[in-house]
C-alpha positions in Angstrom: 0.0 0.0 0.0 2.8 2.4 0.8 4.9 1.5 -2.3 1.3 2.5 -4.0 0.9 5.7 -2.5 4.8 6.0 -3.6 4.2 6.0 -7.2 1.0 8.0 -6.8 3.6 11.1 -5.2 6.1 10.7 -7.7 5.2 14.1 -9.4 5.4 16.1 -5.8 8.3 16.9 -4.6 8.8 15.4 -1.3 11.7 16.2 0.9 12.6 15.5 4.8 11.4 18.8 5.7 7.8 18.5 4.3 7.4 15.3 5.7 8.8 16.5 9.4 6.1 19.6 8.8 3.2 17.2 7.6 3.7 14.7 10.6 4.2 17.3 13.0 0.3 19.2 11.7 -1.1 15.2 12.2 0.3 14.6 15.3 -1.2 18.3 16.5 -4.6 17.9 15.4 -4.8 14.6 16.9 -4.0 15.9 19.8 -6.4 19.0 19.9 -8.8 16.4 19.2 -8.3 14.0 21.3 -6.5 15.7 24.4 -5.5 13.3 26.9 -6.6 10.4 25.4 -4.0 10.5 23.4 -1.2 9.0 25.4 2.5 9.8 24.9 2.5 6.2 23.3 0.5 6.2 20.5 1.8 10.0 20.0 5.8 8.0 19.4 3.8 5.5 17.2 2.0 8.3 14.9 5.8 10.4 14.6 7.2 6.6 13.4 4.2 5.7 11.6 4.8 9.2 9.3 7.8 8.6 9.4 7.8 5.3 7.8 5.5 6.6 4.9 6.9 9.6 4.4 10.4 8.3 4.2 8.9 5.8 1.8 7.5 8.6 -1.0 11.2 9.5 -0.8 12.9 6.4 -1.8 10.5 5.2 -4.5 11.1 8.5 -6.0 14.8 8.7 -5.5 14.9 5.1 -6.6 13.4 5.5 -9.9 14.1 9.0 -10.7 16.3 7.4 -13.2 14.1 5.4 -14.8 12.1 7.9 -15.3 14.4 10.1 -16.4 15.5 7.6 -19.1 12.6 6.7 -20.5 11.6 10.7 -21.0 15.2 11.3 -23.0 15.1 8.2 -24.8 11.2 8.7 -25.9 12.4 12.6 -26.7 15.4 11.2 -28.9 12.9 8.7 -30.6 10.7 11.4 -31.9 13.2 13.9 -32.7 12.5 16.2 -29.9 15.4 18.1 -27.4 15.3 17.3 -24.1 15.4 20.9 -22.3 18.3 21.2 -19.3 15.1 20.9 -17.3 14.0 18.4 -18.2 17.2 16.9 -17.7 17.7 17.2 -14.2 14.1 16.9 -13.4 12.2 14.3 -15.6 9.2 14.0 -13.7 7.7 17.8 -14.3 9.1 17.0 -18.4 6.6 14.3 -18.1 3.9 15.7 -16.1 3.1 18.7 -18.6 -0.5 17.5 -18.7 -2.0 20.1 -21.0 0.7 20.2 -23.7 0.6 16.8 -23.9 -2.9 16.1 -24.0 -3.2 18.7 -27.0 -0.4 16.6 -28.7 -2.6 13.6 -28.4 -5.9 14.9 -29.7 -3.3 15.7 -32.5 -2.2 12.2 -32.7 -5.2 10.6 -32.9 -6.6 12.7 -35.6 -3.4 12.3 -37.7 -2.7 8.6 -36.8 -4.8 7.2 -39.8 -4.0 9.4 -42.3 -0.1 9.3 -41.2 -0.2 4.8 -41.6 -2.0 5.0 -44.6 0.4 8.0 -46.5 3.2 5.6 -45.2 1.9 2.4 -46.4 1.4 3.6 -49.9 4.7 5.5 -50.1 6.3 2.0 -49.4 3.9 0.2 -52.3 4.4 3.3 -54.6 8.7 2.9 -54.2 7.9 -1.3 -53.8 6.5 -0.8 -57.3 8.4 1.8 -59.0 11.7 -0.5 -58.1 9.7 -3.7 -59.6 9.2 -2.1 -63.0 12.2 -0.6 -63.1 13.5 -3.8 -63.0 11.5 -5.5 -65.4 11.6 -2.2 -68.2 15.3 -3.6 -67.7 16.8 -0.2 -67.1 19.8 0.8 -66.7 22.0 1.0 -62.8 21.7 4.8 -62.7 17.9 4.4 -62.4 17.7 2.0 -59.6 20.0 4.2 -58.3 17.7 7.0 -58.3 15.1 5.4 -56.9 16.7 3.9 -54.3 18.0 7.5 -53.0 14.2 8.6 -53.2 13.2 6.1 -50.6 11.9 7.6 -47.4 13.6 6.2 -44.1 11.7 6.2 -41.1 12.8 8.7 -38.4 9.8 9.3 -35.7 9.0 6.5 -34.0 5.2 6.3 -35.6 6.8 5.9 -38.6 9.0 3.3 -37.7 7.0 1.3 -35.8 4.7 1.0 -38.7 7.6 -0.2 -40.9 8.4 -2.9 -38.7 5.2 -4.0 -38.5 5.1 -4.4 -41.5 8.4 -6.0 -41.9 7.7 -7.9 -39.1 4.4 -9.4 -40.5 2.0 -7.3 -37.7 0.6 -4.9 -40.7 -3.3 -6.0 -40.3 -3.0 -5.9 -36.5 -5.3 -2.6 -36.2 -5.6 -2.7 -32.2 -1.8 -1.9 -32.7 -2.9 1.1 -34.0 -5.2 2.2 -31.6 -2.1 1.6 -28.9 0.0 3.8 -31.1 -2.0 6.5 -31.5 -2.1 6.8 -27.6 1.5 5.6 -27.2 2.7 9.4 -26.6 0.3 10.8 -24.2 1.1 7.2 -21.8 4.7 7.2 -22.5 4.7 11.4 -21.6 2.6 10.8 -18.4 4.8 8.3 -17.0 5.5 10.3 -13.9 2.3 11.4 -13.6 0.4 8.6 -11.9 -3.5 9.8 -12.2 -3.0 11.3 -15.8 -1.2 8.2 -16.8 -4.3 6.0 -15.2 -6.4 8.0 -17.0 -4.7 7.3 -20.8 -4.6 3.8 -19.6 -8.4 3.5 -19.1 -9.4 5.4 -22.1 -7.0 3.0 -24.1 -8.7 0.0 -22.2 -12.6 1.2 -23.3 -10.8 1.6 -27.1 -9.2 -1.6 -27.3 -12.7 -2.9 -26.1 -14.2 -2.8 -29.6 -11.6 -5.1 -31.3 -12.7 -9.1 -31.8 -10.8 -11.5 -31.0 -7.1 -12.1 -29.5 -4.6 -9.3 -28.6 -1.2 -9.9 -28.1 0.5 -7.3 -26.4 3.8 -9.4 -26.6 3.7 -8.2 -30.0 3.3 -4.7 -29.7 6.4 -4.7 -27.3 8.8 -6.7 -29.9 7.6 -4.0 -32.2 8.3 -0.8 -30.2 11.7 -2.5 -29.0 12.7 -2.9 -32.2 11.8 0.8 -33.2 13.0 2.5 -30.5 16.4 0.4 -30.7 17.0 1.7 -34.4 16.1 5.1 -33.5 17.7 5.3 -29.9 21.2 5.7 -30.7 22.6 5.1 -27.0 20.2 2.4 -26.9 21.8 0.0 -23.7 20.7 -2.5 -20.8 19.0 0.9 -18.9 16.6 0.7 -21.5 15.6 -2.7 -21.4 14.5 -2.9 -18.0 
Protein backbone atom coordinates (compact mmCIF):
# COMPACT_ATOMS: atom_id res chain seq x y z
CA UNK A 1 0.00 0.00 0.00
CA UNK A 2 2.78 2.44 0.83
CA UNK A 3 4.91 1.49 -2.28
CA UNK A 4 1.32 2.52 -3.97
CA UNK A 5 0.94 5.66 -2.54
CA UNK A 6 4.85 6.00 -3.65
CA UNK A 7 4.23 6.02 -7.22
CA UNK A 8 0.98 8.04 -6.78
CA UNK A 9 3.62 11.14 -5.23
CA UNK A 10 6.13 10.75 -7.66
CA UNK A 11 5.23 14.06 -9.43
CA UNK A 12 5.39 16.10 -5.82
CA UNK A 13 8.33 16.92 -4.60
CA UNK A 14 8.77 15.41 -1.31
CA UNK A 15 11.68 16.22 0.89
CA UNK A 16 12.58 15.53 4.82
CA UNK A 17 11.41 18.81 5.75
CA UNK A 18 7.83 18.49 4.35
CA UNK A 19 7.42 15.30 5.67
CA UNK A 20 8.80 16.50 9.36
CA UNK A 21 6.11 19.65 8.83
CA UNK A 22 3.18 17.25 7.58
CA UNK A 23 3.72 14.73 10.56
CA UNK A 24 4.17 17.32 12.96
CA UNK A 25 0.29 19.19 11.68
CA UNK A 26 -1.15 15.20 12.15
CA UNK A 27 0.25 14.64 15.27
CA UNK A 28 -1.17 18.31 16.46
CA UNK A 29 -4.60 17.85 15.39
CA UNK A 30 -4.77 14.57 16.89
CA UNK A 31 -3.98 15.91 19.83
CA UNK A 32 -6.44 19.00 19.89
CA UNK A 33 -8.75 16.42 19.24
CA UNK A 34 -8.31 14.01 21.26
CA UNK A 35 -6.53 15.68 24.43
CA UNK A 36 -5.51 13.31 26.86
CA UNK A 37 -6.61 10.43 25.43
CA UNK A 38 -4.00 10.53 23.35
CA UNK A 39 -1.16 9.02 25.39
CA UNK A 40 2.49 9.80 24.91
CA UNK A 41 2.55 6.22 23.34
CA UNK A 42 0.52 6.15 20.54
CA UNK A 43 1.75 10.02 20.02
CA UNK A 44 5.77 8.01 19.38
CA UNK A 45 3.77 5.47 17.25
CA UNK A 46 1.98 8.32 14.86
CA UNK A 47 5.82 10.35 14.63
CA UNK A 48 7.21 6.64 13.43
CA UNK A 49 4.18 5.65 11.58
CA UNK A 50 4.78 9.23 9.27
CA UNK A 51 7.82 8.58 9.37
CA UNK A 52 7.79 5.27 7.81
CA UNK A 53 5.49 6.58 4.91
CA UNK A 54 6.89 9.57 4.36
CA UNK A 55 10.41 8.26 4.23
CA UNK A 56 8.85 5.76 1.77
CA UNK A 57 7.53 8.64 -1.04
CA UNK A 58 11.25 9.51 -0.76
CA UNK A 59 12.85 6.43 -1.82
CA UNK A 60 10.54 5.20 -4.53
CA UNK A 61 11.14 8.50 -6.03
CA UNK A 62 14.81 8.67 -5.54
CA UNK A 63 14.90 5.13 -6.60
CA UNK A 64 13.42 5.51 -9.92
CA UNK A 65 14.06 9.04 -10.74
CA UNK A 66 16.25 7.38 -13.15
CA UNK A 67 14.08 5.41 -14.82
CA UNK A 68 12.14 7.89 -15.32
CA UNK A 69 14.43 10.07 -16.36
CA UNK A 70 15.50 7.59 -19.13
CA UNK A 71 12.61 6.67 -20.50
CA UNK A 72 11.59 10.74 -20.97
CA UNK A 73 15.15 11.26 -22.98
CA UNK A 74 15.13 8.16 -24.77
CA UNK A 75 11.17 8.74 -25.93
CA UNK A 76 12.39 12.58 -26.73
CA UNK A 77 15.37 11.15 -28.85
CA UNK A 78 12.90 8.75 -30.64
CA UNK A 79 10.68 11.41 -31.89
CA UNK A 80 13.20 13.87 -32.70
CA UNK A 81 12.54 16.15 -29.89
CA UNK A 82 15.43 18.08 -27.38
CA UNK A 83 15.28 17.35 -24.12
CA UNK A 84 15.40 20.90 -22.32
CA UNK A 85 18.26 21.23 -19.32
CA UNK A 86 15.09 20.92 -17.35
CA UNK A 87 13.99 18.38 -18.24
CA UNK A 88 17.16 16.87 -17.72
CA UNK A 89 17.68 17.25 -14.18
CA UNK A 90 14.12 16.89 -13.36
CA UNK A 91 12.16 14.29 -15.60
CA UNK A 92 9.23 14.04 -13.71
CA UNK A 93 7.70 17.79 -14.35
CA UNK A 94 9.08 16.99 -18.35
CA UNK A 95 6.57 14.27 -18.07
CA UNK A 96 3.93 15.71 -16.12
CA UNK A 97 3.11 18.66 -18.62
CA UNK A 98 -0.52 17.52 -18.74
CA UNK A 99 -1.95 20.07 -21.00
CA UNK A 100 0.68 20.22 -23.67
CA UNK A 101 0.62 16.84 -23.92
CA UNK A 102 -2.94 16.11 -23.97
CA UNK A 103 -3.20 18.70 -26.99
CA UNK A 104 -0.39 16.64 -28.72
CA UNK A 105 -2.63 13.63 -28.40
CA UNK A 106 -5.85 14.87 -29.67
CA UNK A 107 -3.25 15.66 -32.51
CA UNK A 108 -2.18 12.21 -32.71
CA UNK A 109 -5.18 10.61 -32.93
CA UNK A 110 -6.59 12.67 -35.61
CA UNK A 111 -3.39 12.28 -37.69
CA UNK A 112 -2.72 8.63 -36.79
CA UNK A 113 -4.83 7.19 -39.79
CA UNK A 114 -4.04 9.37 -42.34
CA UNK A 115 -0.08 9.31 -41.20
CA UNK A 116 -0.17 4.85 -41.62
CA UNK A 117 -2.02 5.05 -44.58
CA UNK A 118 0.40 7.95 -46.53
CA UNK A 119 3.19 5.57 -45.25
CA UNK A 120 1.92 2.37 -46.37
CA UNK A 121 1.44 3.64 -49.91
CA UNK A 122 4.65 5.45 -50.07
CA UNK A 123 6.27 1.98 -49.44
CA UNK A 124 3.87 0.23 -52.30
CA UNK A 125 4.42 3.33 -54.59
CA UNK A 126 8.65 2.93 -54.20
CA UNK A 127 7.86 -1.31 -53.81
CA UNK A 128 6.49 -0.83 -57.35
CA UNK A 129 8.41 1.85 -59.00
CA UNK A 130 11.67 -0.48 -58.11
CA UNK A 131 9.71 -3.68 -59.61
CA UNK A 132 9.16 -2.12 -63.03
CA UNK A 133 12.20 -0.59 -63.12
CA UNK A 134 13.47 -3.76 -63.05
CA UNK A 135 11.47 -5.50 -65.38
CA UNK A 136 11.61 -2.19 -68.15
CA UNK A 137 15.32 -3.60 -67.74
CA UNK A 138 16.76 -0.17 -67.11
CA UNK A 139 19.78 0.84 -66.67
CA UNK A 140 22.00 0.96 -62.78
CA UNK A 141 21.73 4.79 -62.73
CA UNK A 142 17.89 4.41 -62.44
CA UNK A 143 17.75 1.96 -59.64
CA UNK A 144 19.96 4.16 -58.30
CA UNK A 145 17.65 7.02 -58.31
CA UNK A 146 15.11 5.36 -56.91
CA UNK A 147 16.71 3.88 -54.27
CA UNK A 148 18.03 7.52 -52.97
CA UNK A 149 14.18 8.56 -53.24
CA UNK A 150 13.19 6.06 -50.61
CA UNK A 151 11.89 7.56 -47.38
CA UNK A 152 13.61 6.24 -44.14
CA UNK A 153 11.66 6.24 -41.14
CA UNK A 154 12.79 8.67 -38.38
CA UNK A 155 9.80 9.28 -35.68
CA UNK A 156 9.05 6.51 -33.97
CA UNK A 157 5.16 6.34 -35.61
CA UNK A 158 6.78 5.86 -38.59
CA UNK A 159 9.02 3.32 -37.72
CA UNK A 160 6.98 1.35 -35.75
CA UNK A 161 4.72 0.96 -38.73
CA UNK A 162 7.56 -0.24 -40.89
CA UNK A 163 8.41 -2.89 -38.68
CA UNK A 164 5.20 -3.95 -38.46
CA UNK A 165 5.06 -4.43 -41.50
CA UNK A 166 8.36 -6.00 -41.85
CA UNK A 167 7.73 -7.94 -39.14
CA UNK A 168 4.44 -9.39 -40.54
CA UNK A 169 1.97 -7.32 -37.69
CA UNK A 170 0.62 -4.91 -40.69
CA UNK A 171 -3.26 -6.02 -40.33
CA UNK A 172 -3.04 -5.87 -36.48
CA UNK A 173 -5.31 -2.59 -36.24
CA UNK A 174 -5.59 -2.65 -32.18
CA UNK A 175 -1.81 -1.94 -32.67
CA UNK A 176 -2.95 1.10 -33.98
CA UNK A 177 -5.23 2.25 -31.60
CA UNK A 178 -2.11 1.63 -28.95
CA UNK A 179 0.00 3.80 -31.07
CA UNK A 180 -2.02 6.49 -31.47
CA UNK A 181 -2.06 6.81 -27.57
CA UNK A 182 1.46 5.56 -27.23
CA UNK A 183 2.69 9.39 -26.60
CA UNK A 184 0.31 10.83 -24.20
CA UNK A 185 1.08 7.22 -21.80
CA UNK A 186 4.73 7.22 -22.55
CA UNK A 187 4.73 11.43 -21.58
CA UNK A 188 2.63 10.85 -18.43
CA UNK A 189 4.78 8.27 -16.97
CA UNK A 190 5.54 10.28 -13.93
CA UNK A 191 2.34 11.37 -13.59
CA UNK A 192 0.43 8.58 -11.85
CA UNK A 193 -3.46 9.81 -12.24
CA UNK A 194 -3.00 11.26 -15.82
CA UNK A 195 -1.19 8.22 -16.80
CA UNK A 196 -4.34 6.00 -15.23
CA UNK A 197 -6.43 7.96 -17.01
CA UNK A 198 -4.70 7.26 -20.83
CA UNK A 199 -4.58 3.80 -19.59
CA UNK A 200 -8.35 3.50 -19.12
CA UNK A 201 -9.42 5.44 -22.05
CA UNK A 202 -6.96 3.05 -24.12
CA UNK A 203 -8.72 -0.01 -22.23
CA UNK A 204 -12.57 1.23 -23.28
CA UNK A 205 -10.84 1.58 -27.11
CA UNK A 206 -9.16 -1.64 -27.33
CA UNK A 207 -12.73 -2.91 -26.12
CA UNK A 208 -14.18 -2.80 -29.61
CA UNK A 209 -11.58 -5.06 -31.27
CA UNK A 210 -12.73 -9.13 -31.78
CA UNK A 211 -10.81 -11.47 -30.99
CA UNK A 212 -7.09 -12.06 -29.52
CA UNK A 213 -4.58 -9.26 -28.58
CA UNK A 214 -1.15 -9.94 -28.14
CA UNK A 215 0.48 -7.27 -26.38
CA UNK A 216 3.82 -9.38 -26.59
CA UNK A 217 3.68 -8.24 -30.00
CA UNK A 218 3.30 -4.71 -29.71
CA UNK A 219 6.40 -4.66 -27.25
CA UNK A 220 8.81 -6.71 -29.90
CA UNK A 221 7.64 -3.96 -32.20
CA UNK A 222 8.28 -0.84 -30.17
CA UNK A 223 11.66 -2.48 -28.98
CA UNK A 224 12.72 -2.94 -32.22
CA UNK A 225 11.84 0.78 -33.24
CA UNK A 226 13.04 2.53 -30.50
CA UNK A 227 16.42 0.36 -30.69
CA UNK A 228 16.99 1.67 -34.37
CA UNK A 229 16.15 5.11 -33.47
CA UNK A 230 17.71 5.34 -29.85
CA UNK A 231 21.23 5.71 -30.72
CA UNK A 232 22.56 5.09 -26.98
CA UNK A 233 20.19 2.44 -26.90
CA UNK A 234 21.76 -0.02 -23.69
CA UNK A 235 20.68 -2.52 -20.80
CA UNK A 236 19.01 0.86 -18.85
CA UNK A 237 16.57 0.69 -21.54
CA UNK A 238 15.61 -2.66 -21.38
CA UNK A 239 14.50 -2.86 -17.98
Amino acid sequence: VVETLGFQHLDLEVTIPRVAIFRDAIVDLLSVEMGDALTLRAKTGWCTFLNYVGGAYIYVRVKYAERLKCIAGSWAHANGRSMTSEGDEDAEAHAAEGGASGEHEEAEKERAPSKSKSWFRSAAKSASATASAGRSGSDEKDGMRNFQNTSVPKTFDDMFLFNAAVMGFGTRQWMMEILSSFDAVVSNAANSYRLQEECDVLALRMAKFKGEINLGEFKSVMLASLRSLVKDWASLHEV
